[in-house]
C-alpha positions as CSV (number, residue, x, y, z in Angstrom):
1,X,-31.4,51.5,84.2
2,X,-31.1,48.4,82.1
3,X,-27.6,48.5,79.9
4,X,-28.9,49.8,76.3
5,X,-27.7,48.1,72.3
6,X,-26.9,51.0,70.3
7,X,-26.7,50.9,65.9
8,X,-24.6,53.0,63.7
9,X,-25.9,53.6,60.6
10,X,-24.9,55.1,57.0
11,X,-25.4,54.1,53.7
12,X,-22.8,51.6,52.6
13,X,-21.5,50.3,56.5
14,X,-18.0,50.9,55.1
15,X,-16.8,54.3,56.3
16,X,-18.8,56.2,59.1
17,X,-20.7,53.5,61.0
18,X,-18.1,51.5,61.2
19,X,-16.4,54.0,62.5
20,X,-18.7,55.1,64.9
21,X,-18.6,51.4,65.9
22,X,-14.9,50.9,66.5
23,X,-14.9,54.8,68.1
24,X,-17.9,53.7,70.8
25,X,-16.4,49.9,71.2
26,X,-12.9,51.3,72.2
27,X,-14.2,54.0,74.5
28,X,-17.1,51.3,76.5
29,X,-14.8,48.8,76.2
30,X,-11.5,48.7,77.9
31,X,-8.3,47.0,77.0
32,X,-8.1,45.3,80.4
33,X,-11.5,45.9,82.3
34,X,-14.7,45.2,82.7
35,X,-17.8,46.3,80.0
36,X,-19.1,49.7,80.4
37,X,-22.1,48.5,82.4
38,X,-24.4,50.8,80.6
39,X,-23.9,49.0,77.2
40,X,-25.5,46.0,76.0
41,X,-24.3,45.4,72.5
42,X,-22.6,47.6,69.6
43,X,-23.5,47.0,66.4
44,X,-23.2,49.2,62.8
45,X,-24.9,48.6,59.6
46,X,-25.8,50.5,55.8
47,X,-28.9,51.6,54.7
48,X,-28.0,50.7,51.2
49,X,-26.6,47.4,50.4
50,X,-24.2,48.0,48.3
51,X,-21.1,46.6,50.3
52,X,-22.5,44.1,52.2
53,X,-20.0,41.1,53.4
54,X,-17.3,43.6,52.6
55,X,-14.8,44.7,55.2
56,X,-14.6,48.5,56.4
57,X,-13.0,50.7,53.9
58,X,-8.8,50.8,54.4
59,X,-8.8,54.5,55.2
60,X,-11.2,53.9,58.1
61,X,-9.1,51.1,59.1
62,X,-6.2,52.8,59.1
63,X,-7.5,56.1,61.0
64,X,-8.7,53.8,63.7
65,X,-5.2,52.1,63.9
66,X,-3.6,55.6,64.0
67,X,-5.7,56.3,67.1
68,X,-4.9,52.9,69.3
69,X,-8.0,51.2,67.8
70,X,-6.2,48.1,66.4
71,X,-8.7,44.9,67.5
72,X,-11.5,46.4,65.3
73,X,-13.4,44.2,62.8
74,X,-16.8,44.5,60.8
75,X,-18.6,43.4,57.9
76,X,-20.8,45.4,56.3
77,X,-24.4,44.5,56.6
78,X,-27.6,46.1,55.6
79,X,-29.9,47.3,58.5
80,X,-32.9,44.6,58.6
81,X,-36.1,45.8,60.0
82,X,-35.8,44.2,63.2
83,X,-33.5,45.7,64.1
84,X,-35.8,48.3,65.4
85,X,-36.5,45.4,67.8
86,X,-32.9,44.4,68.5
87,X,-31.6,47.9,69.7
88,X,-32.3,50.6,71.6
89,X,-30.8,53.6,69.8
90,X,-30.3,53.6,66.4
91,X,-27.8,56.5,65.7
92,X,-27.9,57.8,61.7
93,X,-24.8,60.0,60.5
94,X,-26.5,62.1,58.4
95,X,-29.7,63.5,57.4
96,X,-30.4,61.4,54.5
97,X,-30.3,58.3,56.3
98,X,-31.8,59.2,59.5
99,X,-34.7,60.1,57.4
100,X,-34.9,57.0,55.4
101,X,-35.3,55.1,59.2
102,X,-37.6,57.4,60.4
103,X,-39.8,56.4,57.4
104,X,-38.8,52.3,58.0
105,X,-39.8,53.1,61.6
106,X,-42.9,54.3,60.5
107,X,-43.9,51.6,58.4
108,X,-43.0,49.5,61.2
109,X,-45.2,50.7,63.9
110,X,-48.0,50.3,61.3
111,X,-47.4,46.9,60.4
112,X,-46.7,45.4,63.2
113,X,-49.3,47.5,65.0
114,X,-46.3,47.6,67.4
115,X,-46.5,50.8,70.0
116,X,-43.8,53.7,69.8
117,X,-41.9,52.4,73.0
118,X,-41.5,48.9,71.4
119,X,-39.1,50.1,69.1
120,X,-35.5,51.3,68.8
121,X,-34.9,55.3,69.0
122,X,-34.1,56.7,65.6
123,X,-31.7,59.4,66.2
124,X,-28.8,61.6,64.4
125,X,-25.6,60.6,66.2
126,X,-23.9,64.5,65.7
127,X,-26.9,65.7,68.1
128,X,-24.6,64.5,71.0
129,X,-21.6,66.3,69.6
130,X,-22.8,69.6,70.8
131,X,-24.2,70.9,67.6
132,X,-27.4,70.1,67.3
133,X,-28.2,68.5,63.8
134,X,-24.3,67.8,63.1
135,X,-23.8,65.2,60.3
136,X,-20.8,63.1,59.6
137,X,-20.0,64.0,55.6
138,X,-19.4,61.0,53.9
139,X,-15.4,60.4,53.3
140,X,-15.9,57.9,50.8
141,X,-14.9,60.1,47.9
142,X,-12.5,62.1,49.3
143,X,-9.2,61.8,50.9
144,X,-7.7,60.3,54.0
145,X,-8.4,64.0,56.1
146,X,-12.3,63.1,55.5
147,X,-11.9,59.6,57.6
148,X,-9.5,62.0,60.6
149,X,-12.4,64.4,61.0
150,X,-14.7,61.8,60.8
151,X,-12.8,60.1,63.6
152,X,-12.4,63.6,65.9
153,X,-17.1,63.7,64.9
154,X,-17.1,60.1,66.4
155,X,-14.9,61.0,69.7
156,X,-16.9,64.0,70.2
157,X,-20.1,62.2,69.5
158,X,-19.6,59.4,71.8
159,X,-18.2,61.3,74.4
160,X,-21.6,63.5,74.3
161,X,-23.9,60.2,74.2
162,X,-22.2,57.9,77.2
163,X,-22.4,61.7,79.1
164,X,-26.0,61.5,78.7
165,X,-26.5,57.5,79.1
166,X,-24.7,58.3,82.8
167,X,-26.7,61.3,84.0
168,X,-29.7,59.1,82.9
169,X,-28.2,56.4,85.1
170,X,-27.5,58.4,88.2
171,X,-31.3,60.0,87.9
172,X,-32.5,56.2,88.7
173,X,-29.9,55.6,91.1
174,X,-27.3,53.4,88.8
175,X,-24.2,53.9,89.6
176,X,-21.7,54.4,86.7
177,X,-20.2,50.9,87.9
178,X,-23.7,49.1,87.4
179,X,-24.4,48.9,91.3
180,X,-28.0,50.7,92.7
181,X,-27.0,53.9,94.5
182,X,-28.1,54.2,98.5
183,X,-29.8,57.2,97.7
C-alpha cells in the first residue's frame, strides 16, 4: 500500500480544517521519530475564500497548544480543483461542504473526462469517528468550548481513520512500519 495525502476541508480554513490538520500532523508525526509510513502529505484548505493568507483563528491555536500541539502553522487557502489530483482523501467537516466537493468532483470528472479512480476520495471526516454522518459544528461564532470539542471530534476522528488506513495496510501485507509482511 502506497503512503496516501489526505485534505481537510471547511469553509474559511481557519477553525476546523486546520484543526484537523495540526490534530492528524501531531498524531502521524512524532516528536522524535520517523513519518507514519502510511502518510504522504497533510494538507487543509476552505471551500470559501474568505480568509485566505490568514493564519488559523487564535482559539484554534490555542486549543492545540493546550493539548501539546505547539509547532503547528497554516495559512488559509482555498481548495483549488486539482487538488482532486494532488490527494487521496479529501476529508469535509460537515455536510455543507462535503457536498459542495462532491458537486466540484463531479464537474471534474466531466471536464477532464478523467475516470472516478483518478481522483481524490470525497469524504465526511466524522464518518471515522464512529458515528456515521458526524459533523464538526463550526466554532467560529461561539466560544472557546466549541474549538475543545472540536479538538476531542478531531482525536476521535483521526484515531478512527489511521485505524482503517492500517487494517487496509496489513490486508496487502504492509506492515504498520512500511516493511512487506512474510505472509
Amino acid at each position: 500500500m502506497e503512503p496516501v495525502s489526505v485534505l481537510f476541508v471547511c469553509l474559511g480554513n481557519i477553525c476546523r480544517s486546520p484543526m484537523a490538520e495540526g490534530v492528524f500532523q501531531h498524531f502521524t508525526k512524532p516528536k522524535n521519530g520517523p513519518h507514519h509510513p502510511l502518510i504522504a502529505r497533510i494538507d487543509s484548505c476552505g471551500t470559501g475564500a474568505y480568509h485566505v493568507g490568514d493564519a488559523p483563528d487564535s482559539r484554534t491555536m490555542s486549543t492545540l497548544e493546550d493539548n501539546g500541539i505547539t509547532t503547528y502553522k497554516h495559512k488559509a487557502r482555498k481548495f483549488q480543483i486539482n487538488d482532486f489530483t494532488t490527494f487521496d482523501y479529501i476529508m469535509a467537516m460537515d455536510e455543507d461542504n462535503l457536498d459542495h466537493l462532491v458537486r466540484l468532483r463531479k464537474r471534474a470528472l466531466k471536464q477532464n473526462n478523467t475516470q472516478d479512480q483518478e481522483l481524490g476520495r470525497v469524504m465526511l471526516f466524522g464518518d471515522f469517528g464512529g458515528k456515521e454522518g458526524e459533523e464538526v459544528m463550526d466554532p467560529y461564532y461561539g466560544a472557546r468550548d466549541g474549538f475543545e470539542i472540536a479538538y476531542e471530534q478531531m482525536v476521535r476522528f483521526t484515531n478512527g481513520f489511521l485505524g482503517i488506513l492500517e487494517e487496509q495496510a496489513a490486508a496487502t501485507g504492509q506492515q504498520p512500519n512500511g516493511e512487506k509482511s512474510g505472509l
